[in-house]
C-alpha positions in Angstrom: 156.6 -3.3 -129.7 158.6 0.3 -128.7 161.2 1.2 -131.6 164.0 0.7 -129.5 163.0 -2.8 -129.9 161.9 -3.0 -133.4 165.1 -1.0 -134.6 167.3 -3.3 -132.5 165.6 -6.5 -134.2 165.3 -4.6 -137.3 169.4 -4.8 -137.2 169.9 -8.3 -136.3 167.7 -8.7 -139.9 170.0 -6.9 -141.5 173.2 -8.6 -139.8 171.3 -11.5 -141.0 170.9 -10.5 -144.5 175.0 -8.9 -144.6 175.8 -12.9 -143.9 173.5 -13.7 -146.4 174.8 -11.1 -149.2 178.5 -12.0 -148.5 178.3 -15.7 -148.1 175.9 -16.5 -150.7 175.7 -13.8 -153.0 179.5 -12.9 -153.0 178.4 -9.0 -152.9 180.6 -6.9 -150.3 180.3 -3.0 -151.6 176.4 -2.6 -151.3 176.6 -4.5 -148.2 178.5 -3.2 -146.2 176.7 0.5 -146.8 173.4 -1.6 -145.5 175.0 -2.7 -142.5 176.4 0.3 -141.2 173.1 2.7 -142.6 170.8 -0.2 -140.7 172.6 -1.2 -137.6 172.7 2.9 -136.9 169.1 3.5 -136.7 168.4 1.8 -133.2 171.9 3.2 -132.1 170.5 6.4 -132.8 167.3 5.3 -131.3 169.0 4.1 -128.6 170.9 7.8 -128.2 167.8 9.9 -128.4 166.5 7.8 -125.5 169.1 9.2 -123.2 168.8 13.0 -124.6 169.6 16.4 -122.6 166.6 18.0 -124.0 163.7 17.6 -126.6 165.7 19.4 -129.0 168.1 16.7 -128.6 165.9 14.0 -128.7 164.2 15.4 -131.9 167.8 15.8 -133.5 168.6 11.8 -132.5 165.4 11.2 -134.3 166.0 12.8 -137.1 169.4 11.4 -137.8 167.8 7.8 -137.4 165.3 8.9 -139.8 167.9 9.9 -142.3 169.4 6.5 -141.8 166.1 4.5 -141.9 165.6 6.3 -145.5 168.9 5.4 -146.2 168.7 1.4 -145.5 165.3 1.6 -148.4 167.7 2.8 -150.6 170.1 0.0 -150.4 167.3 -2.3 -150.2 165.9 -1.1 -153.0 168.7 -1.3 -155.0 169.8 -4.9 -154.0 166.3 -5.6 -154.3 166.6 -4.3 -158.0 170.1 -5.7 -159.1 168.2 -9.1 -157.8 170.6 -9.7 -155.1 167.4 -10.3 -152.9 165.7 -13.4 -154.8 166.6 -16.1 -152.7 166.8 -14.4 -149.2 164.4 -16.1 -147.2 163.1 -12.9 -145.2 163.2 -10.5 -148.1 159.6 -9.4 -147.6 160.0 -8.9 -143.8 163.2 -6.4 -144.1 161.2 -4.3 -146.6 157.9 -4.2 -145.0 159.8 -3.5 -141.9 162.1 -0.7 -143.0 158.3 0.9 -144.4 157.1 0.6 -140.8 160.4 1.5 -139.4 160.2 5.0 -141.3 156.5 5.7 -141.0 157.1 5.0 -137.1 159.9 7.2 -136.6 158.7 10.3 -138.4 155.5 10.0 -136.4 157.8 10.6 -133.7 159.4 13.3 -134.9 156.4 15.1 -135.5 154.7 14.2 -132.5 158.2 15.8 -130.8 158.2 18.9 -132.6 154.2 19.2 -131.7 154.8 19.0 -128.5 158.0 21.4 -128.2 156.2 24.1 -129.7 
């Protein structure tokens, strides 16, 4: 699958798990920071995709990287403050936020490899 893809159904997770956190759990602060960290990472997939140059693409990259890191950091947290216990797809989000990452810095570094 290309990350385009993945980030884009890597989002609909996390819509899924907002609805989830708000509905169920009654929590609306920590949420709403995953929602708009997660849903930006295949927007700024999506961006790069469409860049002027390699420096531009690497910089799309990068910013989707920041964001990726910073969706494990609200997962981790909600995952801590056991606001994640009953969510059906609680292992999936997290394994896929790991791959997520892992995938998109390979990029990066690929990028910057090949614009040397």
């Amino acid at each position: 699958m290309k990350i385009d893809e993945r980030t884009f159904n890597f989002s609909l997770l996390v819509i899924d798990f907002y609805k989830y956190l708000v509905e169920i759990e009654k929590e609306f602060i920590l949420s709403k920071q995953l929602l708009r960290s997660g849903t930006s990472i295949g927007a700024n997939v999506e961006e790069a995709q469409a860049a002027q140059s390699k420096k531009d693409f690497i910089s799309k990259m990068s910013i989707a990287s920041k964001e990726a890191r910073e969706s494990r950091y609200w997962l981790r947290l909600l995952n801590s403050s056991n606001y994640m216990n009953n969510f059906a797809k609680k292992e999936s989000i997290i394994n896929e936020i790991e791959n997520i990452i892992n995938i998109i810095t390979k990029i990066i570094k690929t990028s910057r490899e090949n614009n040397e």
